[in-house]
N, C-alpha and C positions, 0 to 999 in steps of 0.2 A: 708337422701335423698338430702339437699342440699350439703352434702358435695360433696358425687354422682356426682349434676350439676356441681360445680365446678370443679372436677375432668374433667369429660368430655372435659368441655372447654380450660382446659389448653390442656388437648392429641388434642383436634381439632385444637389449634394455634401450638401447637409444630406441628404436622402434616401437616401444611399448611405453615409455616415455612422451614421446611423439604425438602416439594414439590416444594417451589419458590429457594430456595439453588442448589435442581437438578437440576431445569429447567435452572439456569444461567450457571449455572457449564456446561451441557450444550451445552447451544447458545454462548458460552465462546471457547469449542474445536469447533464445526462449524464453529465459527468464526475465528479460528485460522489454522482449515484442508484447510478453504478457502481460506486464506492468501498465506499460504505453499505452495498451487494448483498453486494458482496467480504467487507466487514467480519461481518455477519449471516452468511452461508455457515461464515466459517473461526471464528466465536464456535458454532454450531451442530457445525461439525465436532470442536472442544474441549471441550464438553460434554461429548460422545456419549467421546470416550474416555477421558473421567477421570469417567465417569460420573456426570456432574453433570446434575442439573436446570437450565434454563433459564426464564428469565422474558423476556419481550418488551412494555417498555409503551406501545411504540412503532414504527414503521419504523425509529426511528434506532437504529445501532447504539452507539451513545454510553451508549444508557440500557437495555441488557443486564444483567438481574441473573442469575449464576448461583448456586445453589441445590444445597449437599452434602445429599441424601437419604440416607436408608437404605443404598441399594447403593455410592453413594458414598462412607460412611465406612469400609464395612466393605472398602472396595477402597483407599483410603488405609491400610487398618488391615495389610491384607497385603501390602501394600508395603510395609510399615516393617517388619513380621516378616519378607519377605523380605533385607532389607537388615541385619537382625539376623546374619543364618545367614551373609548375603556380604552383609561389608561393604562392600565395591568398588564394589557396586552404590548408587545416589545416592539417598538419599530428601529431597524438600526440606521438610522441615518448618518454616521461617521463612514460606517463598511460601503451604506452605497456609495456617500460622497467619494472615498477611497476602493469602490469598484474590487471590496474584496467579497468576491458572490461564494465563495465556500463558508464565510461566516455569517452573510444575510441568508445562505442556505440556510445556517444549523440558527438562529433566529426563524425564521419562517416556520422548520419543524415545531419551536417551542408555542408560533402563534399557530399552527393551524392544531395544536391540541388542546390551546386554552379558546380557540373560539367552535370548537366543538362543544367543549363545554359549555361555552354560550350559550350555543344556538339549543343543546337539552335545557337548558334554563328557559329559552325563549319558549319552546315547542309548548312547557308545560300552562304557559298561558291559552294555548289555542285546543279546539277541540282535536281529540287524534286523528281524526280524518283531515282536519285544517294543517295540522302539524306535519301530517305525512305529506299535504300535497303540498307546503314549504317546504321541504328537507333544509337544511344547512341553511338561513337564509344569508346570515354575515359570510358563508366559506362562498355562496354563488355571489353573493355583492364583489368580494374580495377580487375573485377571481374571473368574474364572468361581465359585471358592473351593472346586473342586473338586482334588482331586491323589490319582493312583493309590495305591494300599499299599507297590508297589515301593520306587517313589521317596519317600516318606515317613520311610523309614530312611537313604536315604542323601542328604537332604536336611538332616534333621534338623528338620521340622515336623513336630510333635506329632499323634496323632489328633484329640486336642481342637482344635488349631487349625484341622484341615477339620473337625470334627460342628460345629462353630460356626456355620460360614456352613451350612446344609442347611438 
């Protein structure tokens, strides 16, 4: 009979044992399906604003290929003409060359807050009704490859540089 007890006790701690090993194992892949999520989300949100295409040849986010298209180069291409006009503003041309887009990410952040700053520089030459109805006119050039006639002259981008992107 005591051996009995004994017996018991040890299957009750292997068992309990057992069950704290699954449970980690686990909170181990949740914590790791959630990482992956996180990972694919913020590769997805990087794309989208450096206008890159996306490949996915898998759930992992490890094996993301991004993909400069069309719209992507010609939005690289006016980034570096903008950084021609103002210098101040950052263009990384090593990270694109080396297609590392989490570091022309965090470049991009630092240019679209110093050409906001810009374009408040620019607006205060126009009346505020003029001003309003250009918003941003460098962050729509930038990104969109459009830019009003106004600001065209006092930019100093060319017409040819916007009939380009049309």
């Amino acid at each position: 009979m005591i051996y009995k007890k004994k017996h018991k006790k040890w299957v009750l701690i292997i068992a309990i044992i057992l069950c704290l090993i699954v449970n980690i194992y686990e909170y181990g892949q949740k914590a790791y399906e959630g990482k992956n999520e996180l990972e694919l989300k913020l590769a997805a949100y990087t794309a989208e604003r450096l206008y890159l295409d996306i490949k996915y040849p898998d759930d992992n986010a490890s094996n993301i290929e991004y993909i400069v298209g069309d719209y992507g180069r010609d939005f690289f291409e006016r980034w570096e003409l903008i950084t021609e006009v103002y210098p101040e503003i950052p263009y990384p041309r090593e990270a694109i060359e080396q297609e590392n887009w989490e570091v022309v990410d965090s470049f991009y952040t630092r240019t679209y807050r110093m050409i906001q700053s810009i374009d408040r520089q620019l607006d205060e030459d126009f009346s505020p009704i003029e001003a309003d109805y250009m918003s941003s006119p460098l962050y729509t050039y930038l990104t969109r490859g459009w830019l009003n006639e106004e600001y065209r002259e006092e930019i100093g981008i060319t017409d040819e540089d916007v009939d380009k992107y049309r």
